[in-house]
C-alpha positions in Angstrom: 14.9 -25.7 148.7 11.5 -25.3 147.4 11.4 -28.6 146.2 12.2 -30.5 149.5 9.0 -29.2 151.2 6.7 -30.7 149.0 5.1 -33.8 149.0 6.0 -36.2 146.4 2.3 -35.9 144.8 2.9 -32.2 144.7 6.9 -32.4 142.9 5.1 -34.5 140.5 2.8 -31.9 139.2 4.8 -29.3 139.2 8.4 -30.9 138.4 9.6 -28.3 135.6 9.2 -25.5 137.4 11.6 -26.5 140.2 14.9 -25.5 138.9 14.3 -22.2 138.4 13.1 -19.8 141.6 11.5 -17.3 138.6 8.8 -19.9 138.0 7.6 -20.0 141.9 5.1 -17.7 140.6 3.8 -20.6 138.2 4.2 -23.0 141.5 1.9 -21.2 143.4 -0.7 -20.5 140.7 -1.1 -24.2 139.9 -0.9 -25.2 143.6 -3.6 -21.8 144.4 -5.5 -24.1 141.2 -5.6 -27.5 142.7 -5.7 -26.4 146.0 -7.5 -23.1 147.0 -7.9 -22.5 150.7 -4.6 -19.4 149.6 -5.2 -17.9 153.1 -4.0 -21.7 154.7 -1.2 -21.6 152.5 -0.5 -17.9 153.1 -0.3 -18.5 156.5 2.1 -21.8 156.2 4.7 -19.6 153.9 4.8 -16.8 157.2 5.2 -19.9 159.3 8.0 -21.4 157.2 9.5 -18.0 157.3 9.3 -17.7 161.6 9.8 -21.1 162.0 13.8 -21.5 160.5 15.7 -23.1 163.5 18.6 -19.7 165.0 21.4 -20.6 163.5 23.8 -21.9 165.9 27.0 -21.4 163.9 28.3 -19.1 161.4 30.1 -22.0 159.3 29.8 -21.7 155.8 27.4 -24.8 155.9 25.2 -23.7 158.3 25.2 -19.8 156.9 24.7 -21.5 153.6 21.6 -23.8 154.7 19.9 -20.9 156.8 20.6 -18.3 153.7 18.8 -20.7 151.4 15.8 -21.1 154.0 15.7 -17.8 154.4 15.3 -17.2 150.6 13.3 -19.6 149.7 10.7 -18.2 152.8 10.7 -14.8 151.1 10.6 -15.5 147.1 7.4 -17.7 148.3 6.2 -15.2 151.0 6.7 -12.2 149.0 4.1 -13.8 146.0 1.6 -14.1 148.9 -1.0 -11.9 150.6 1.3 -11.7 153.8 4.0 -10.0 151.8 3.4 -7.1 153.7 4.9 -9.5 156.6 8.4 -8.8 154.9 8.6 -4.8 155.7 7.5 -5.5 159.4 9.8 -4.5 162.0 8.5 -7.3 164.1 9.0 -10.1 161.5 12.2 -8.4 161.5 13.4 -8.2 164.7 12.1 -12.5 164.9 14.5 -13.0 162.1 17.4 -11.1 163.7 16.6 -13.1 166.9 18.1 -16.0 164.9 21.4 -15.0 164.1 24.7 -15.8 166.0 26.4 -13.0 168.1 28.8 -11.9 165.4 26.0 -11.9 162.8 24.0 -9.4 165.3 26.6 -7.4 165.8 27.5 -7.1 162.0 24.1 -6.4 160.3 23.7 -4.1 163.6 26.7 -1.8 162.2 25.1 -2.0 158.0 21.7 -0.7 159.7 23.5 2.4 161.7 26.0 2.7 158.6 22.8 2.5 156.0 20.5 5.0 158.0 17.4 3.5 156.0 14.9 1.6 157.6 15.4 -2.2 156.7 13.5 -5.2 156.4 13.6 -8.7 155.7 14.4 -8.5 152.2 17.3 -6.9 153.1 18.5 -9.2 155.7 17.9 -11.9 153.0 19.9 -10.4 150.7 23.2 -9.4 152.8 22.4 -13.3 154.4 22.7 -14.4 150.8 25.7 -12.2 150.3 27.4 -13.4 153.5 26.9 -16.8 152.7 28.6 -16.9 149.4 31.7 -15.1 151.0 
């Protein structure tokens, strides 16, 4: 996922630590190193994150292609200074804006059936979870 936002300049430099979504940490240091200007880039990863398209259908290829956006907005959102962005009820409420009818409805029953307060990195995780069912 990670890797098909970049520029091709940008894979080049940091090519072996693709593969594995632990390393994103690495990724951003080197790209915080070559790049600066964090609070741009900050801003870009929350925009990534509001930005997914609504997923139109709950197909397994369209679940799976907005589960791995999804993710892959968080892991790099989550390593930045707008991580706080991820607990907000109104980052929250933009994400559930995206979801199909049926999705709604279902992670509207796991809140009332939870009882805690939830955020986005729990809609990313029952997303992931859904998507591999």
């Amino acid at each position: 996922m990670l890797e098909e936002l970049l520029s091709k300049e940008v894979r080049n430099e940091i090519s072996e630590c693709l593969a594995d979504e632990a390393m994103y940490s690495v990724v951003w240091e080197r790209l915080d190193a070559v790049n600066g200007r964090t609070e741009v880039t900050d801003q870009t990863y929350l925009d990534d994150l509001l930005q997914i398209p609504p997923l139109k259908s709950q197909d397994a290829a369209s679940l799976k292609t907005f589960a791995n956006r999804l993710h892959g907005a968080v892991v790099t959102l989550s390593q930045s200074r707008y991580a706080h962005e991820l607990h907000s009820r109104t980052t929250l409420m933009a994400m559930e804006a995206k979801l199909t009818t049926y999705l709604k409805e279902k992670w509207s029953e796991k809140r009332k059936r939870t009882g805690a307060k939830l955020n986005v990195l729990d809609l990313d995780d029952w997303i992931t979870v859904k998507s591999m069912s």
